[in-house]
N, CA, C and O atoms as a GROMACS GRO file, in nm:
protein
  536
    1UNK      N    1  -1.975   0.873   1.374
    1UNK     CA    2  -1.846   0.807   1.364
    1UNK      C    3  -1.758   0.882   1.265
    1UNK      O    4  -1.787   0.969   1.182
    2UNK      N    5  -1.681   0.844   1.285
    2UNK     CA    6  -1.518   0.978   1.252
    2UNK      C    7  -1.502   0.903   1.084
    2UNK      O    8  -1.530   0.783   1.083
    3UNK      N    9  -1.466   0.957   0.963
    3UNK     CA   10  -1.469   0.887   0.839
    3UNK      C   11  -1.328   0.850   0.831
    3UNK      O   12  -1.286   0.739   0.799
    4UNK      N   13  -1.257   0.950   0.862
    4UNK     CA   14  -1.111   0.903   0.851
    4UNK      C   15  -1.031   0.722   0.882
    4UNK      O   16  -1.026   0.650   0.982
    5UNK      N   17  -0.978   0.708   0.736
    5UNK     CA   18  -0.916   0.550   0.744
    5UNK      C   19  -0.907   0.506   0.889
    5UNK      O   20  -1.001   0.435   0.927
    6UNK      N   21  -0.809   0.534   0.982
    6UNK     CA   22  -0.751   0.527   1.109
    6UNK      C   23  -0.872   0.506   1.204
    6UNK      O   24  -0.853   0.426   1.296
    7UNK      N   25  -0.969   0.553   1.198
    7UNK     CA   26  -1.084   0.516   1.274
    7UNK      C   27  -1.172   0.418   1.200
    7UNK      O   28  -1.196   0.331   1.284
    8UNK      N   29  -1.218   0.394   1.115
    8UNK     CA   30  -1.260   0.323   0.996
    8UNK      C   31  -1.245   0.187   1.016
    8UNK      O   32  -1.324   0.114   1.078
    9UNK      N   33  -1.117   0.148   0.951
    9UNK     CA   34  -1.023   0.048   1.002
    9UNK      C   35  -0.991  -0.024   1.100
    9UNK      O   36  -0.955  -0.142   1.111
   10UNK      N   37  -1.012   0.082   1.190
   10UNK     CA   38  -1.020   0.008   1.391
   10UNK      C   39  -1.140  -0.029   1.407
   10UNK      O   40  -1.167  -0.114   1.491
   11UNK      N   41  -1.227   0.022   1.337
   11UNK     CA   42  -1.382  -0.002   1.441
   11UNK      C   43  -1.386  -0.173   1.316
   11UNK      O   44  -1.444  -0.258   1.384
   12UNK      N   45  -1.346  -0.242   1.167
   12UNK     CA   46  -1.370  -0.315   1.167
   12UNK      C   47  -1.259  -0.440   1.238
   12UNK      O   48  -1.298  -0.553   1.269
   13UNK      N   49  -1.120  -0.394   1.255
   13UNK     CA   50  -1.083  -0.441   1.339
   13UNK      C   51  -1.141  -0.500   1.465
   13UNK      O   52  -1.138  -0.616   1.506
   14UNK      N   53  -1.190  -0.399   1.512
   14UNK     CA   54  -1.254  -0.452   1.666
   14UNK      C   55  -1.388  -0.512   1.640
   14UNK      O   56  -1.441  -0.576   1.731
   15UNK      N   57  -1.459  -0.496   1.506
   15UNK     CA   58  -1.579  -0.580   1.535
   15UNK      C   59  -1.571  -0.702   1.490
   15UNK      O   60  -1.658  -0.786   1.512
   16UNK      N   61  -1.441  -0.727   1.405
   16UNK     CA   62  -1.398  -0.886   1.380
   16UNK      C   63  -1.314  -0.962   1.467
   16UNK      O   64  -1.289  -1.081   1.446
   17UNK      N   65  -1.257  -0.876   1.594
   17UNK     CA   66  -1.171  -0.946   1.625
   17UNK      C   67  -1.019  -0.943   1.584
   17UNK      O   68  -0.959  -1.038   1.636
   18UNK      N   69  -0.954  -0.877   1.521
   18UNK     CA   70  -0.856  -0.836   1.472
   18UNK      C   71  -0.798  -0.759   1.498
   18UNK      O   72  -0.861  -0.654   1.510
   19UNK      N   73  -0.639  -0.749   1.527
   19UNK     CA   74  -0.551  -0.671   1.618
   19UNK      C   75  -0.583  -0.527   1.585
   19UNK      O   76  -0.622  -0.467   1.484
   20UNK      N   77  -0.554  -0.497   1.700
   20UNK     CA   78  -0.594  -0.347   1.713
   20UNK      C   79  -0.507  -0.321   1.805
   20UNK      O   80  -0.542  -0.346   1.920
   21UNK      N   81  -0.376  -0.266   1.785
   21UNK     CA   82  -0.302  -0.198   1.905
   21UNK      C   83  -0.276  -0.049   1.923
   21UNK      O   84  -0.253   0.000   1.812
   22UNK      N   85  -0.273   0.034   2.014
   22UNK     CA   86  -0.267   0.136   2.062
   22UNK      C   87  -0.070   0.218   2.086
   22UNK      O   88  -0.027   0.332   2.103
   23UNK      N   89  -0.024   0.114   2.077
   23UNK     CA   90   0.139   0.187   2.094
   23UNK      C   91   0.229   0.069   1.996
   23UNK      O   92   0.226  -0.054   2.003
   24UNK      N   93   0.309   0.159   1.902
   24UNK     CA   94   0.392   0.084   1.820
   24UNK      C   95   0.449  -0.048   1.882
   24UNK      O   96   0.501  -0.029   1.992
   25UNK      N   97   0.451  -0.190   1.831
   25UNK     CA   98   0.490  -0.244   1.874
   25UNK      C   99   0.532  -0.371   1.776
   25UNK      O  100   0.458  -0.402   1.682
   26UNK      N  101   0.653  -0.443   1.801
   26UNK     CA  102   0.700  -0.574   1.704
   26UNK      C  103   0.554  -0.679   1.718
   26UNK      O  104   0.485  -0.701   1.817
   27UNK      N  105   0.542  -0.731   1.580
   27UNK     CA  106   0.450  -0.837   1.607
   27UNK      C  107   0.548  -0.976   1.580
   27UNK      O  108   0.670  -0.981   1.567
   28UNK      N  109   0.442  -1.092   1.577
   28UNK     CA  110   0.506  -1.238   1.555
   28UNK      C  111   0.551  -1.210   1.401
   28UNK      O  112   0.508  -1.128   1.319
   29UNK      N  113   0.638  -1.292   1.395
   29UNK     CA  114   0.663  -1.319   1.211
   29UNK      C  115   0.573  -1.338   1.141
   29UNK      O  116   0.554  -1.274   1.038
   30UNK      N  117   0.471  -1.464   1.197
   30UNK     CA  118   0.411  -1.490   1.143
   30UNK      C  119   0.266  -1.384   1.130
   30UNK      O  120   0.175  -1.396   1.047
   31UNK      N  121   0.274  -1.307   1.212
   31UNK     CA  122   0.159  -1.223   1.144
   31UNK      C  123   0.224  -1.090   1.072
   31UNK      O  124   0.146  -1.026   1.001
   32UNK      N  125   0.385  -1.032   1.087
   32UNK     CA  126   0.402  -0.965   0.969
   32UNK      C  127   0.411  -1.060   0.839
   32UNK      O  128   0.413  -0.983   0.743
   33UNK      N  129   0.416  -1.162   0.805
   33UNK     CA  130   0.431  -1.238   0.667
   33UNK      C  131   0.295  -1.235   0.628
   33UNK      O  132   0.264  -1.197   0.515
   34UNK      N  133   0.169  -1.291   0.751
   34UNK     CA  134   0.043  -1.264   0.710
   34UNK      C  135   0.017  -1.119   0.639
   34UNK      O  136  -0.042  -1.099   0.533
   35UNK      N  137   0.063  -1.046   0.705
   35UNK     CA  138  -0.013  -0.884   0.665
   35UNK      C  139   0.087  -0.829   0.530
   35UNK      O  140   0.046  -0.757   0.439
   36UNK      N  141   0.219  -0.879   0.545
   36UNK     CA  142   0.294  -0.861   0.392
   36UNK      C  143   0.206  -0.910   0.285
   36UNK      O  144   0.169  -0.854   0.182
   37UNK      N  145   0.184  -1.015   0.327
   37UNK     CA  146   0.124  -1.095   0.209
   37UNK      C  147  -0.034  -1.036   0.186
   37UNK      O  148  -0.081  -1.030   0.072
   38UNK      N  149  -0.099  -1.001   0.288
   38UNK     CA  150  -0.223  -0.938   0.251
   38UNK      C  151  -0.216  -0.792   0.130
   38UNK      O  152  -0.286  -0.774   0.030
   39UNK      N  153  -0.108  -0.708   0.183
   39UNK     CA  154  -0.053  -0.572   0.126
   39UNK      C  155  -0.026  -0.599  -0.011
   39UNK      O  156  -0.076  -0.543  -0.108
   40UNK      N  157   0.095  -0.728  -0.009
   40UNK     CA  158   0.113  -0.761  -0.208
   40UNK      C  159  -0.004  -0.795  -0.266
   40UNK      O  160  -0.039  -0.721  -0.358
   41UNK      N  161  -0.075  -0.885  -0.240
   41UNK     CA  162  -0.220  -0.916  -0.279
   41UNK      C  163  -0.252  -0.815  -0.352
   41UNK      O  164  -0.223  -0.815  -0.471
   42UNK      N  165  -0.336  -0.684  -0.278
   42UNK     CA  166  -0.377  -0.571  -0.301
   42UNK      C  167  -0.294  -0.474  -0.348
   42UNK      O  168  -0.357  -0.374  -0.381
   43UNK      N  169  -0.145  -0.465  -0.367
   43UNK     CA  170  -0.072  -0.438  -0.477
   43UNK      C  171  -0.082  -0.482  -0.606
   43UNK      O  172  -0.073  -0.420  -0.712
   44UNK      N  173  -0.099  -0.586  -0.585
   44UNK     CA  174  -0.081  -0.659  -0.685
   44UNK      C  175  -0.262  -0.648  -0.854
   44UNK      O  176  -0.287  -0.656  -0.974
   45UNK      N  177  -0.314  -0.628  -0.733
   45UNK     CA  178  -0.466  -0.639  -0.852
   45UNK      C  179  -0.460  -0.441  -0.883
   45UNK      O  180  -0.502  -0.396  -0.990
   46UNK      N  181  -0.401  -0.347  -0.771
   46UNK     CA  182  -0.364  -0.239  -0.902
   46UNK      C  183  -0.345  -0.246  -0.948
   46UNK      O  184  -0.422  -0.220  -1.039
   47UNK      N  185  -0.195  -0.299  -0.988
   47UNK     CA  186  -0.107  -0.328  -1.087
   47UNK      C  187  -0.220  -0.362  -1.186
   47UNK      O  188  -0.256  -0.290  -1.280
   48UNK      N  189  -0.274  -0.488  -1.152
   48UNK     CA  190  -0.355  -0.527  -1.286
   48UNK      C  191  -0.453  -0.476  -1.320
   48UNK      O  192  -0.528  -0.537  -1.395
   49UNK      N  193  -0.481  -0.362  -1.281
   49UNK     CA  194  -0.613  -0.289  -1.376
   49UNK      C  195  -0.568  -0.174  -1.378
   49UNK      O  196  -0.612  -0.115  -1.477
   50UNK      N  197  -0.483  -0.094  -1.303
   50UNK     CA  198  -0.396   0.017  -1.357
   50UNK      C  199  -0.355   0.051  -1.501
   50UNK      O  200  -0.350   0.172  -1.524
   51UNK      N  201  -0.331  -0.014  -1.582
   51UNK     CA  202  -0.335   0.051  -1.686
   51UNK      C  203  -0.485   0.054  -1.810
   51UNK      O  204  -0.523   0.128  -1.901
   52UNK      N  205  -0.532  -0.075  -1.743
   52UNK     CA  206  -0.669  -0.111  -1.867
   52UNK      C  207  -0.770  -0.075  -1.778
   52UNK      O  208  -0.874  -0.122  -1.824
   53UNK      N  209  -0.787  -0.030  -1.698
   53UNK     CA  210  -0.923   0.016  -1.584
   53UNK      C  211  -1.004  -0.130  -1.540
   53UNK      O  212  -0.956  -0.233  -1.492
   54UNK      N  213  -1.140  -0.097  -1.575
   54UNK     CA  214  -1.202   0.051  -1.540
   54UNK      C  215  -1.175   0.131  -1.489
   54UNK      O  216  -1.061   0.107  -1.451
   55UNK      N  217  -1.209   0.246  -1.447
   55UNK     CA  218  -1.154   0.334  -1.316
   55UNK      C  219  -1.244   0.296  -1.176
   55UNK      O  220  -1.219   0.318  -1.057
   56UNK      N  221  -1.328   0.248  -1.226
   56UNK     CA  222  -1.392   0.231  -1.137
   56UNK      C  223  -1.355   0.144  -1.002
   56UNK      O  224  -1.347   0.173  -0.882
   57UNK      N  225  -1.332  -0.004  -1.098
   57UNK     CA  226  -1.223  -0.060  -1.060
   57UNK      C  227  -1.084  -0.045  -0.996
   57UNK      O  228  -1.052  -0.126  -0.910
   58UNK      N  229  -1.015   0.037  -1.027
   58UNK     CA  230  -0.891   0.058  -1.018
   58UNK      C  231  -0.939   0.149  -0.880
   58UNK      O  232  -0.881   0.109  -0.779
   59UNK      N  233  -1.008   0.235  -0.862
   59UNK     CA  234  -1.055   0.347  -0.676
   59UNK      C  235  -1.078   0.212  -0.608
   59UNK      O  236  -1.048   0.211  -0.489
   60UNK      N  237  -1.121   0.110  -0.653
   60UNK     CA  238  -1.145  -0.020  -0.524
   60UNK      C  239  -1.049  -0.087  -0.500
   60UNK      O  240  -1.042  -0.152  -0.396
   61UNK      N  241  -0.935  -0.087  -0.611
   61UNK     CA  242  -0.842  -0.129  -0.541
   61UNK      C  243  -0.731  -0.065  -0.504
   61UNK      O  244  -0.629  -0.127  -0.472
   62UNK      N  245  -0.740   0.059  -0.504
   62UNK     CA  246  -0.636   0.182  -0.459
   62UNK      C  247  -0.704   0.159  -0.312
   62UNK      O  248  -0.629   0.133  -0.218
   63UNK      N  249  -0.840   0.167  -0.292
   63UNK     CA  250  -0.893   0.184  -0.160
   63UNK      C  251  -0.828   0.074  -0.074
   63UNK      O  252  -0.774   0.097   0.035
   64UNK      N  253  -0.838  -0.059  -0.136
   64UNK     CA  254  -0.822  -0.182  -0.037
   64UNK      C  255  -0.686  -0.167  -0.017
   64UNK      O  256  -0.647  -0.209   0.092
   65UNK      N  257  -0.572  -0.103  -0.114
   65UNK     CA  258  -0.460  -0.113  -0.051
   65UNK      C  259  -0.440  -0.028   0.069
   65UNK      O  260  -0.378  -0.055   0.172
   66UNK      N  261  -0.532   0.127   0.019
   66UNK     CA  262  -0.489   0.168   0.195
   66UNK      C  263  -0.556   0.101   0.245
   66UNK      O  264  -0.483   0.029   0.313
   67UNK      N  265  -0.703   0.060   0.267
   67UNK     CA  266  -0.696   0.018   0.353
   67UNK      C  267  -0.668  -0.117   0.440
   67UNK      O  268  -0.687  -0.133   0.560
   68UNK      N  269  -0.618  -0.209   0.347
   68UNK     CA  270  -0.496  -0.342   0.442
   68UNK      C  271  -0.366  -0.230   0.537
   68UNK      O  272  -0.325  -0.260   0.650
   69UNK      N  273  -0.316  -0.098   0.454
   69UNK     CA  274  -0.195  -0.042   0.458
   69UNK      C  275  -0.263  -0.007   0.589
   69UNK      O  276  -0.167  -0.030   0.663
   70UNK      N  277  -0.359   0.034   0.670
   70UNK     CA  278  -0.392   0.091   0.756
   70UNK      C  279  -0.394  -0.010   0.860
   70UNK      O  280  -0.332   0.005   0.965
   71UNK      N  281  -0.478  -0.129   0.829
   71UNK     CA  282  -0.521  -0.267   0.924
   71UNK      C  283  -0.391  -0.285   0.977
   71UNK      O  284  -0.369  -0.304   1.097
   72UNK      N  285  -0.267  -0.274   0.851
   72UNK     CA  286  -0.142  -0.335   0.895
   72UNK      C  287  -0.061  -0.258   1.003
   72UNK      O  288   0.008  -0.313   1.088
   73UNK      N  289  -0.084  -0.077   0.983
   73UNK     CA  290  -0.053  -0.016   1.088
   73UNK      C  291  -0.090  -0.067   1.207
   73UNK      O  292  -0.027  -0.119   1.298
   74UNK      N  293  -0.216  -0.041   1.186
   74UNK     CA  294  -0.293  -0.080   1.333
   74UNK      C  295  -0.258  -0.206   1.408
   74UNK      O  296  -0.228  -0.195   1.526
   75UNK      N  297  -0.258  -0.352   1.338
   75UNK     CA  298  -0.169  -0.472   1.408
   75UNK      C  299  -0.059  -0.394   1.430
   75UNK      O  300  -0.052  -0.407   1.552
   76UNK      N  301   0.067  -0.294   1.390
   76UNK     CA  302   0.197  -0.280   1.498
   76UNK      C  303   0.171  -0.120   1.600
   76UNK      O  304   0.248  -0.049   1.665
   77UNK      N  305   0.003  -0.115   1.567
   77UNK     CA  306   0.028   0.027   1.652
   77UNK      C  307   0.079   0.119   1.651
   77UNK      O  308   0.126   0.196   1.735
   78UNK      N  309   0.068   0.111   1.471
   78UNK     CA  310   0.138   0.257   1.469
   78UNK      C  311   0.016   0.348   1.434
   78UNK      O  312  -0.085   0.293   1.391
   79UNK      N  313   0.018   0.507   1.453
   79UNK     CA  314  -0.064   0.621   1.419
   79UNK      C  315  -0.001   0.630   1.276
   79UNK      O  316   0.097   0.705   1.272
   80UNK      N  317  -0.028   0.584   1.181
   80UNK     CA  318  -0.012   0.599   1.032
   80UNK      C  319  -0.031   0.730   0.977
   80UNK      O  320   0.046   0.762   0.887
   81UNK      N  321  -0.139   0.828   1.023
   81UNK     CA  322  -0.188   0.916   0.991
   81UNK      C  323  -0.050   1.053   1.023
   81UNK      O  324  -0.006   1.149   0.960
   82UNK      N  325  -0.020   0.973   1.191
   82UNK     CA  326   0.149   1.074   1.196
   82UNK      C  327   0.268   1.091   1.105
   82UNK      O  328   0.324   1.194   1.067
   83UNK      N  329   0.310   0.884   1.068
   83UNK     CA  330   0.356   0.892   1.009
   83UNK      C  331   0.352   0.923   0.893
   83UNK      O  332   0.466   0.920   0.847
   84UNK      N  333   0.231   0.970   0.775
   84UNK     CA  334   0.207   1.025   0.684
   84UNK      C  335   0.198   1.179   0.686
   84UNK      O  336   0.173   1.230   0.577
   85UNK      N  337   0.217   1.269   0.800
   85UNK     CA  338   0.216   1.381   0.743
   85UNK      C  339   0.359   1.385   0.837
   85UNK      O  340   0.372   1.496   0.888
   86UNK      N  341   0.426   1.328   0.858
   86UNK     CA  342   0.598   1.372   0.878
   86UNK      C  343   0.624   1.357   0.708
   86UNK      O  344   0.668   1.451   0.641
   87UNK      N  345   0.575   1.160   0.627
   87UNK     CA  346   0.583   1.152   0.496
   87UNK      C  347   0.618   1.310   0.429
   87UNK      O  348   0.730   1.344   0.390
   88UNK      N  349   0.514   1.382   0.428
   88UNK     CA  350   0.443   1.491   0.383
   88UNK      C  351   0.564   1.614   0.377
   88UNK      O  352   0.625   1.684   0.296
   89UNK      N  353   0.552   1.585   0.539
   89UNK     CA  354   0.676   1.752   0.562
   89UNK      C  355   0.825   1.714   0.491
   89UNK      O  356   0.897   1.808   0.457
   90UNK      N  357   0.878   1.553   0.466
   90UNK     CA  358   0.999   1.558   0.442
   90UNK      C  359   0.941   1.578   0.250
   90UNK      O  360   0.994   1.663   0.179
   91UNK      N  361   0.854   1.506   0.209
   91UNK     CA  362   0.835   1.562   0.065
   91UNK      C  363   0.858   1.669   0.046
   91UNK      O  364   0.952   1.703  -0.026
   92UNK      N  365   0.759   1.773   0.120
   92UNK     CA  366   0.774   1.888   0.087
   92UNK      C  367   0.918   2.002   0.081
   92UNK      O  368   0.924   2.115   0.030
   93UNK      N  369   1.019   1.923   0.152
   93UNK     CA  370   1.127   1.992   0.144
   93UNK      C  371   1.223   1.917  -0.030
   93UNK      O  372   1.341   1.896  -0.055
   94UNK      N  373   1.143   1.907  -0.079
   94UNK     CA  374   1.219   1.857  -0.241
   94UNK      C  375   1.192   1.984  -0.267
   94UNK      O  376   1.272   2.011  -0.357
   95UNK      N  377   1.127   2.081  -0.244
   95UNK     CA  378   1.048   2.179  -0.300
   95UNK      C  379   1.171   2.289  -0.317
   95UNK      O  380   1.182   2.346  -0.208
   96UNK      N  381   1.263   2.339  -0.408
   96UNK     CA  382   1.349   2.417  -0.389
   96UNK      C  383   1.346   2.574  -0.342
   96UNK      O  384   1.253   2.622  -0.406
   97UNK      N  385   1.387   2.645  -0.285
   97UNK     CA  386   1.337   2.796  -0.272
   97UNK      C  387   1.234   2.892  -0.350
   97UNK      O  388   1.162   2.989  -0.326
   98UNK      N  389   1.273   2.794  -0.477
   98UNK     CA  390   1.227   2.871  -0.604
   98UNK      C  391   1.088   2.850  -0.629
   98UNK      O  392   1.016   2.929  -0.691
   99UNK      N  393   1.038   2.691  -0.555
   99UNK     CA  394   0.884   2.618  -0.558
   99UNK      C  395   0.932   2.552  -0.695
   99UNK      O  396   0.842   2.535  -0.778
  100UNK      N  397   1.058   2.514  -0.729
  100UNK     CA  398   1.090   2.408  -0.794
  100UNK      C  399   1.129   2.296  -0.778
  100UNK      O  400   1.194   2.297  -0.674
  101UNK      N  401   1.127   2.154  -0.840
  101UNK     CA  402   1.176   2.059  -0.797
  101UNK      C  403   1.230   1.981  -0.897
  101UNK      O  404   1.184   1.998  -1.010
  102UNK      N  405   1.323   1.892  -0.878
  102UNK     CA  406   1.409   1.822  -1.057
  102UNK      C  407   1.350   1.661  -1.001
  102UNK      O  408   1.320   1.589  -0.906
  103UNK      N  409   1.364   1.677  -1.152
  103UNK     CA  410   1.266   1.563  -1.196
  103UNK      C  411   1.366   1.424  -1.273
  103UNK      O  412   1.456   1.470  -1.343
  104UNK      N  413   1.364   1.342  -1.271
  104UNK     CA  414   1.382   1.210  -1.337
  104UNK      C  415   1.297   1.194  -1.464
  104UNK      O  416   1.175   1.210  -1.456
  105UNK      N  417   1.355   1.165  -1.576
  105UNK     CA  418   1.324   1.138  -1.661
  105UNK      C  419   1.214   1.132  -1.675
  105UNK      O  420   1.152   1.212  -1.746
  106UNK      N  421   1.144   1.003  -1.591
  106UNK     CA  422   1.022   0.963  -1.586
  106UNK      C  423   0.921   1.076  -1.533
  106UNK      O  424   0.799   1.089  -1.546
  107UNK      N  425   1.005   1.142  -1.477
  107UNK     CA  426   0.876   1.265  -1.427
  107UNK      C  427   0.871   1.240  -1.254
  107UNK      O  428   0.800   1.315  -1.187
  108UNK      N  429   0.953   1.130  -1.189
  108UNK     CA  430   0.898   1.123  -1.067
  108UNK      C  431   1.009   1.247  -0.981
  108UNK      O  432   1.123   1.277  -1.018
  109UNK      N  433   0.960   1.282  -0.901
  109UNK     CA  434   1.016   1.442  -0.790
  109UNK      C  435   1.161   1.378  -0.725
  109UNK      O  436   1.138   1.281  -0.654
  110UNK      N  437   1.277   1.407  -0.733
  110UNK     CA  438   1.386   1.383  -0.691
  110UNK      C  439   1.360   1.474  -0.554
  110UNK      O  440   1.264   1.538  -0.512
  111UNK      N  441   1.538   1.435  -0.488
  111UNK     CA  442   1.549   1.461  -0.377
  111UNK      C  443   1.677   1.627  -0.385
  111UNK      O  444   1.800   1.620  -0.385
  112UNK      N  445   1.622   1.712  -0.388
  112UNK     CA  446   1.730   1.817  -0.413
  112UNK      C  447   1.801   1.845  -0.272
  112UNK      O  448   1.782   1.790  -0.163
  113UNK      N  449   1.902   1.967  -0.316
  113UNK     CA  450   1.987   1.997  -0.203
  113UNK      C  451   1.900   1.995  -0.083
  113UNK      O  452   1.942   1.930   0.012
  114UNK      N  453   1.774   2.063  -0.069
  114UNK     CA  454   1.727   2.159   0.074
  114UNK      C  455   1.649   2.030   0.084
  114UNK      O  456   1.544   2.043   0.148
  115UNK      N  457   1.676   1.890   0.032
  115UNK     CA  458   1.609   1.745   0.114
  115UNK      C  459   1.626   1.733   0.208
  115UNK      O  460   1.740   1.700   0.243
  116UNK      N  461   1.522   1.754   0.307
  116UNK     CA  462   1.558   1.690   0.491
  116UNK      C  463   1.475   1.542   0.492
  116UNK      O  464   1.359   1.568   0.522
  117UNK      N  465   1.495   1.381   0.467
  117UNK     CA  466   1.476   1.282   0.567
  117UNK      C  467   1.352   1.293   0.642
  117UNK      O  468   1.338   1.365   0.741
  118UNK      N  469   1.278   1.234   0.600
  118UNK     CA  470   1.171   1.208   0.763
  118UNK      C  471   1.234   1.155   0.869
  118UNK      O  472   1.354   1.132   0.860
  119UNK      N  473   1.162   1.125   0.994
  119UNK     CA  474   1.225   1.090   1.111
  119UNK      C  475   1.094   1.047   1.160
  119UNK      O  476   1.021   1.111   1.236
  120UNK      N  477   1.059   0.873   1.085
  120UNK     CA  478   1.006   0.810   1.102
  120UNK      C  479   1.018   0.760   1.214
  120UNK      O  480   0.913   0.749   1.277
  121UNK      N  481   1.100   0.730   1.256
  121UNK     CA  482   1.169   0.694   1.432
  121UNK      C  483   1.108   0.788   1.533
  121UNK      O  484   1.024   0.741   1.610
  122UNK      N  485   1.132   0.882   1.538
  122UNK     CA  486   1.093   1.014   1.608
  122UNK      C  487   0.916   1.020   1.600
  122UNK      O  488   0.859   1.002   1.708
  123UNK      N  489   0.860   1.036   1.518
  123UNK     CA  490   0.716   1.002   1.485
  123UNK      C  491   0.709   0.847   1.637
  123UNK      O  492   0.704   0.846   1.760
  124UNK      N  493   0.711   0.767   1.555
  124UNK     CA  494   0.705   0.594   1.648
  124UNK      C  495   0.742   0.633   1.807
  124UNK      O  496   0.701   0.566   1.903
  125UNK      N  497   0.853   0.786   1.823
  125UNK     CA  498   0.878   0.758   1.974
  125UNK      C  499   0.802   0.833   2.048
  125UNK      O  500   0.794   0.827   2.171
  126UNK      N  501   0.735   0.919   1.963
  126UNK     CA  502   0.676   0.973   2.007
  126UNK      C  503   0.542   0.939   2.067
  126UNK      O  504   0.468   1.000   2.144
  127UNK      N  505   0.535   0.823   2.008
  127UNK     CA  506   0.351   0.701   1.993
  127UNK      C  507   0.408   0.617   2.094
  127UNK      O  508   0.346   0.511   2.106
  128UNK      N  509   0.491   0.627   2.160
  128UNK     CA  510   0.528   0.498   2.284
  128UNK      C  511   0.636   0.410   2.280
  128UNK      O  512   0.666   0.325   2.363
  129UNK      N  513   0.725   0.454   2.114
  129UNK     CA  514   0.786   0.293   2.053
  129UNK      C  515   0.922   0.326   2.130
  129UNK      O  516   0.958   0.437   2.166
  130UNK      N  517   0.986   0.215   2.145
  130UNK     CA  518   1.140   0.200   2.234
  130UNK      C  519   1.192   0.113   2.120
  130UNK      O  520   1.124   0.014   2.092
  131UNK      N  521   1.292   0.136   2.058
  131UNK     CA  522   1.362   0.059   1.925
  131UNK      C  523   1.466  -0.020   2.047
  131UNK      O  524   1.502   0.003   2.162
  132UNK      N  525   1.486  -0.118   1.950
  132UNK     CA  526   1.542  -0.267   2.002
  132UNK      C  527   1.519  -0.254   2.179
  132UNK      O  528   1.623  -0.255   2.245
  133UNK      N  529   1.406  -0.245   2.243
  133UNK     CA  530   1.344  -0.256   2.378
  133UNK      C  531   1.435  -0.135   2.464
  133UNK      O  532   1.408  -0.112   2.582
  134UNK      N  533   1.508  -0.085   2.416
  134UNK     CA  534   1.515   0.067   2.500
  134UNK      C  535   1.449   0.076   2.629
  134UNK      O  536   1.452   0.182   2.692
   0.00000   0.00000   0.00000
């Protein structure tokens, strides 16, 4: 069996019974509020051991957030794994000619001139998705 999240994730999906869809698709409200609320959850207990650990601690709950972040793909059918390396290619264009990038105070990677946008849309249409039923 394949280790990667995206397969991982589906096979306990399917052995509990739990959505598993194959092409991007809108769910009920009530199960995006379910799966929001599963995601803050598991935001939420990083947060709280993120700064005081253990570390040990803190990899189990980095893990559970991807992996709800994955379950939650999978209920709308999306290939997460696509949309994370489009993620990837639009990061990588912060990267200036120079293999520099400007920074925020805090240290986090701004968006410079040669920033191109993902095309998260484009990814999804490519997986089957038709925005507002197209």
């Amino acid at each position: 069996m394949s280790s990667s999240p995206a397969d991982l994730v589906r096979a306990f999906h399917l052995a509990v019974g739990l959505d598993a869809r194959s092409t991007p698709t809108e769910v009920s409200p009530e199960l995006a509020a379910q799966r929001g609320k599963l995601l803050a959850e598991e935001a939420a207990e990083v947060a709280e051991v993120s700064v005081g650990g253990p570390l040990d601690q803190l990899a189990h709950e980095l893990a559970d957030v991807v992996y709800v972040a994955y379950g939650t793909a999978l209920v709308h059918g999306i290939d997460l794994d696509a949309v994370i390396a489009e993620i990837h290619r639009s990061n990588m264009t912060k990267l200036g000619p120079d293999g520099r990038v400007a920074r925020r105070e805090d240290g986090k990677v701004l968006k410079g001139e040669h920033y191109e946008a993902p095309d998260v849309s484009g990814v999804l249409r490519r997986q089957g998705w038709s925005p507002y039923g197209e």
